[in-house]
C-alpha positions as a Python dict, from the first residue, in 0.01 Angstrom:
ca = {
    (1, 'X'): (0, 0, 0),
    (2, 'X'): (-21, -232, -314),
    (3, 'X'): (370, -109, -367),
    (4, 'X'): (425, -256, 8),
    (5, 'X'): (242, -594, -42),
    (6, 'X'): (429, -589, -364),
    (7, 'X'): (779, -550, -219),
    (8, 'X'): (693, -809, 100),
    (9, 'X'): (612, -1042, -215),
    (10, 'X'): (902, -982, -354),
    (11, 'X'): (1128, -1008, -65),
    (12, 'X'): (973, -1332, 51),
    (13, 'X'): (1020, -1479, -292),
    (14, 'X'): (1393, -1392, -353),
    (15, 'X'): (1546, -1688, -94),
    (16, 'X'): (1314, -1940, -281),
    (17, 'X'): (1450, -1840, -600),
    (18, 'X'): (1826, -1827, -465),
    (19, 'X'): (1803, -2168, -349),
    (20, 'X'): (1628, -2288, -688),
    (21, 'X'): (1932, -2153, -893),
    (22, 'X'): (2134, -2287, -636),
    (23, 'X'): (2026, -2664, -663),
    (24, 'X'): (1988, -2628, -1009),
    (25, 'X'): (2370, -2510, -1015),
    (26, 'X'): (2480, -2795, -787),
    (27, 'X'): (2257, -3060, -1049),
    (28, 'X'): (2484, -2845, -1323),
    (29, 'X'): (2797, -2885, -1155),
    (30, 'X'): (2717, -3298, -1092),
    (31, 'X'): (2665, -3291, -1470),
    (32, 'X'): (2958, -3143, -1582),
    (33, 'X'): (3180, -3355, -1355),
    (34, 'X'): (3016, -3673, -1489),
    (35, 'X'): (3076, -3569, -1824),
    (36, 'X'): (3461, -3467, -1751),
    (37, 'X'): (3507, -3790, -1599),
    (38, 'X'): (3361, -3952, -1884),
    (39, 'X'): (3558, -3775, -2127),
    (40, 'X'): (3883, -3855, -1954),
    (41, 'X'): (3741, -4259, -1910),
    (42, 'X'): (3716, -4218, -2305),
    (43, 'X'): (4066, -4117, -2290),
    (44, 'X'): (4165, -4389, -2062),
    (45, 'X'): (4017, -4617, -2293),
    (46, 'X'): (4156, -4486, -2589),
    (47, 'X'): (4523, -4572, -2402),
    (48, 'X'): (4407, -4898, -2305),
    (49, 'X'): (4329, -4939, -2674),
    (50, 'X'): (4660, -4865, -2754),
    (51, 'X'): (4863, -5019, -2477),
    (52, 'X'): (4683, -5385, -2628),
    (53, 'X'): (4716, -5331, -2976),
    (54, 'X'): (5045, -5178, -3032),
    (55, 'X'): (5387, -5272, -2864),
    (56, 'X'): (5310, -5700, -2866),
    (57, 'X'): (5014, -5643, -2701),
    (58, 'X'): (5155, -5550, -2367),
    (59, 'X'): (4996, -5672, -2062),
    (60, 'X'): (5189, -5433, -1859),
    (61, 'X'): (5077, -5121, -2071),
    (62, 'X'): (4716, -5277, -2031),
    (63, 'X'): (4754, -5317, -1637),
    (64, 'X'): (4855, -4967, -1592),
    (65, 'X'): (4605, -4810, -1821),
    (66, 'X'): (4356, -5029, -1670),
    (67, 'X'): (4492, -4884, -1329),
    (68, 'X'): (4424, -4496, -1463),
    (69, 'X'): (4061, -4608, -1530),
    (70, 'X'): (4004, -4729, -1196),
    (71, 'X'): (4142, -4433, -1036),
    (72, 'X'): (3905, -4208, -1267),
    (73, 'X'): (3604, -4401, -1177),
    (74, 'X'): (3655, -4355, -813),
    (75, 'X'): (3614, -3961, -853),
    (76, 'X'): (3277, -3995, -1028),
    (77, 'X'): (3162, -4321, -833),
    (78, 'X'): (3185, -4069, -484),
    (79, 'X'): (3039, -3801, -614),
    (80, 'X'): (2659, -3880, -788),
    (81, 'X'): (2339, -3953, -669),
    (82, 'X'): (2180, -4070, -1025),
    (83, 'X'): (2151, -4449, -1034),
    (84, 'X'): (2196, -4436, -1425),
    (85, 'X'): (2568, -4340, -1383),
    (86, 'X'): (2608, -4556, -1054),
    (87, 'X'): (2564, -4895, -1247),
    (88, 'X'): (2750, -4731, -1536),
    (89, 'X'): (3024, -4695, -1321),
    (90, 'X'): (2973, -5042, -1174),
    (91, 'X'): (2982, -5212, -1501),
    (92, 'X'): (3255, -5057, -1570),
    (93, 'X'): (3450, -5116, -1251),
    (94, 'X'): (3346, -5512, -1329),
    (95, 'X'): (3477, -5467, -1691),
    (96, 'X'): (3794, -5379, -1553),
    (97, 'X'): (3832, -5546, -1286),
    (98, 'X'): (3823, -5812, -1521),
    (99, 'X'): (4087, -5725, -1787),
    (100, 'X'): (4277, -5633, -1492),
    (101, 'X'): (4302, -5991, -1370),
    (102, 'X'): (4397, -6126, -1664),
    (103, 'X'): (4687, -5883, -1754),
    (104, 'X'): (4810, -5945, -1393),
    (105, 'X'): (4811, -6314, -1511),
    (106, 'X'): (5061, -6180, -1816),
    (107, 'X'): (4710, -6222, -2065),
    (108, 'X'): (4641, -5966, -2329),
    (109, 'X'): (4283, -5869, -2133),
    (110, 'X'): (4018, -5845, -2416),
    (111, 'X'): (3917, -5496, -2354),
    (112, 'X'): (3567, -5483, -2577),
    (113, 'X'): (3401, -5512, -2245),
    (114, 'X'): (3610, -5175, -2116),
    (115, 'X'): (3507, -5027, -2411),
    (116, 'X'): (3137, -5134, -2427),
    (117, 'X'): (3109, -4998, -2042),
    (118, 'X'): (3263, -4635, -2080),
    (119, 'X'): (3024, -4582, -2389),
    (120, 'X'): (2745, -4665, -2118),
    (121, 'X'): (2929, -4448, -1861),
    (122, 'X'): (2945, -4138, -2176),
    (123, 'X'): (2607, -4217, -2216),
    (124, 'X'): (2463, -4159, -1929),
    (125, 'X'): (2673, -3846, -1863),
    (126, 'X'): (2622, -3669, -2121),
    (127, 'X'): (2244, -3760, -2169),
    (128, 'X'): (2040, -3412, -2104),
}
């Protein structure tokens, strides 16, 4: 009988566990998208860096990678729960948003506030 008990035990236990690793795979699989999304923000950035600096500081090179941010930070913005990386991503919308006005005024944006905001956002991704 203990060998029956045993296996009831056992087979009662097995859907708990399954779900377990199965919310802990879904928490994995927010993770890693935050963290992709961050990486290619960083990459954005990195563009947006260049599009301002090189090429007599180009607004249109800044408005378009500004425009490759914003579509990024919609993926990520959908997709989590944690509030950390919500008002990351909100900051950095803002941040943005604002350079984005001023290069559709023909400005060179100042971007240190885009920059500032996706360290947050890479931050707060990648923070374990």
């Amino acid at each position: 009988m203990p060998s029956r008990a045993r296996r009831l035990v056992l087979a009662a236990a097995v859907p708990v566990v399954a779900a377990a690793a199965l919310a802990g795979c879904s928490a994995v699989s927010k993770a890693l998208d935050c963290a992709q999304t961050a990486a290619t923000v960083a990459s954005d950035v990195k563009d947006l860096q260049n599009a301002v600096s090189n090429a007599g500081n180009s607004p249109q090179a800044a408005a378009a990678a500004l425009d490759q941010i914003s579509q990024d930070l919609k993926s990520v913005s959908a997709d989590t729960g944690d509030p950390d990386v919500s008002a990351a991503v909100k900051d950095l919308t803002k941040a943005v948003d604002n350079a984005q006005t001023a290069a559709d005024k023909g400005q060179v944006p100042d971007i240190s506030p885009v920059v500032d905001a996706a360290g947050e956002l890479t931050k707060v991704c990648t923070a374990g």
